[in-house]
C-alpha positions as CSV (number, residue, x, y, z in Angstrom):
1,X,-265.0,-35.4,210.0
2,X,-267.2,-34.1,207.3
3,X,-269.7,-36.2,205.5
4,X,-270.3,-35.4,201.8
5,X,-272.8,-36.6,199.4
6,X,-272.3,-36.5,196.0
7,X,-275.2,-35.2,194.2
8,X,-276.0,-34.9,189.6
9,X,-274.3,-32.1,189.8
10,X,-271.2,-33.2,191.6
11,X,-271.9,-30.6,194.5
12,X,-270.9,-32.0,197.8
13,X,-273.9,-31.4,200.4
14,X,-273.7,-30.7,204.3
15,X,-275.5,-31.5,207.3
16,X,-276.4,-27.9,209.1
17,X,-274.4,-28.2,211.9
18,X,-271.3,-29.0,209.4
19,X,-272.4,-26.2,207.8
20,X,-272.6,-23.9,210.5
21,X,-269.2,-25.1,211.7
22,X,-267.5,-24.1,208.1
23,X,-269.6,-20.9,207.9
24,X,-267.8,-20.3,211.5
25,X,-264.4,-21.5,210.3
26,X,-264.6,-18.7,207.1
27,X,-265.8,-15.7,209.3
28,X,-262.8,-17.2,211.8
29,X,-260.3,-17.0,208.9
30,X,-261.6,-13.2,207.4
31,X,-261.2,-12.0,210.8
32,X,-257.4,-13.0,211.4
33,X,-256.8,-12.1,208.3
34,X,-258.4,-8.7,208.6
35,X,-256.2,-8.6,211.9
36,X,-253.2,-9.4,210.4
37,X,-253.8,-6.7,207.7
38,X,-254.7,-4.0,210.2
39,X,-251.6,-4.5,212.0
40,X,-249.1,-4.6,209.1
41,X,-250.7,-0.9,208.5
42,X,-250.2,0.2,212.3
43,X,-246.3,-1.0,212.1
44,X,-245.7,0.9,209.3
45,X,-247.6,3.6,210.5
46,X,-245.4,3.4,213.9
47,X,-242.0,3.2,211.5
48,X,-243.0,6.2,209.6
49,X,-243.4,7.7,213.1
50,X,-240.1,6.6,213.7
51,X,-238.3,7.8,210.5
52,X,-240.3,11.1,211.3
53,X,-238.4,11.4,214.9
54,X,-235.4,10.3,213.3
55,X,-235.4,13.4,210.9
56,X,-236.2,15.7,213.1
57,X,-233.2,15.0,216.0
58,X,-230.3,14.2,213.3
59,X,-229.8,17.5,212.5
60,X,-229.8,18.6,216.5
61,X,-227.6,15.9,217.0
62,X,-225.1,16.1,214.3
63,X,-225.6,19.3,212.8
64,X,-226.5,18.2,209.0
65,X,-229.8,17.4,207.4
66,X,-228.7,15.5,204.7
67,X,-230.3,12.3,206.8
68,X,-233.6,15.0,207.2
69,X,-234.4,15.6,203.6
70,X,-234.8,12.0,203.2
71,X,-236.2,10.7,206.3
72,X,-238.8,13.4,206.9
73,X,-240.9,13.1,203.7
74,X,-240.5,9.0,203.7
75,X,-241.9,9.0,207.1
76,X,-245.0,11.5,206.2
77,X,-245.0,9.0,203.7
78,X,-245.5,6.2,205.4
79,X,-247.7,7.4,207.9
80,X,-250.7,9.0,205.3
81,X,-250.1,5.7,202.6
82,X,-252.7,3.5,202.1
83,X,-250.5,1.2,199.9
84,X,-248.5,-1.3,201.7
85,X,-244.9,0.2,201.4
86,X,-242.6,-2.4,203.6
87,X,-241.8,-5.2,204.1
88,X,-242.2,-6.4,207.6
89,X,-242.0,-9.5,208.8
């Protein structure tokens, strides 16, 4: 596939069209991982959304908000965090 010659230095050299094509395969692999990494923060983003719902109807529902005091700030939390948090697979 890819033709390398050795040189003093033990530096393996490319034609530019190899070249080009591994320059291509790099940007290729930055960008899904820059995808990947983007949507791992939108998931959480969506499940702090989710723990922020869940907090608000519990106590409607079932008439305590010992589920809120927990679920509420978690969910602000997750939502504002620029750490990942989760786990999500």
């Amino acid at each position: 596939m890819y033709t390398q010659v050795k040189t003093n230095y033990q530096e393996p050299l490319y034609t530019l069209t190899e070249a080009e094509k591994l320059i291509d395969w790099n940007r290729h692999k930055a960008t899904q991982k820059h995808k990947a990494k983007r949507n791992y923060f939108i998931k959480q983003k969506l499940s702090g959304v989710a723990m922020l719902l869940i907090g608000i109807v519990t106590p409607i529902l079932l008439q305590d908000i010992t589920l809120s005091l927990f679920a509420i700030p978690f969910g602000i939390f997750l939502m504002v965090t620029k750490q990942k948090v989760m786990t999500l697979n």
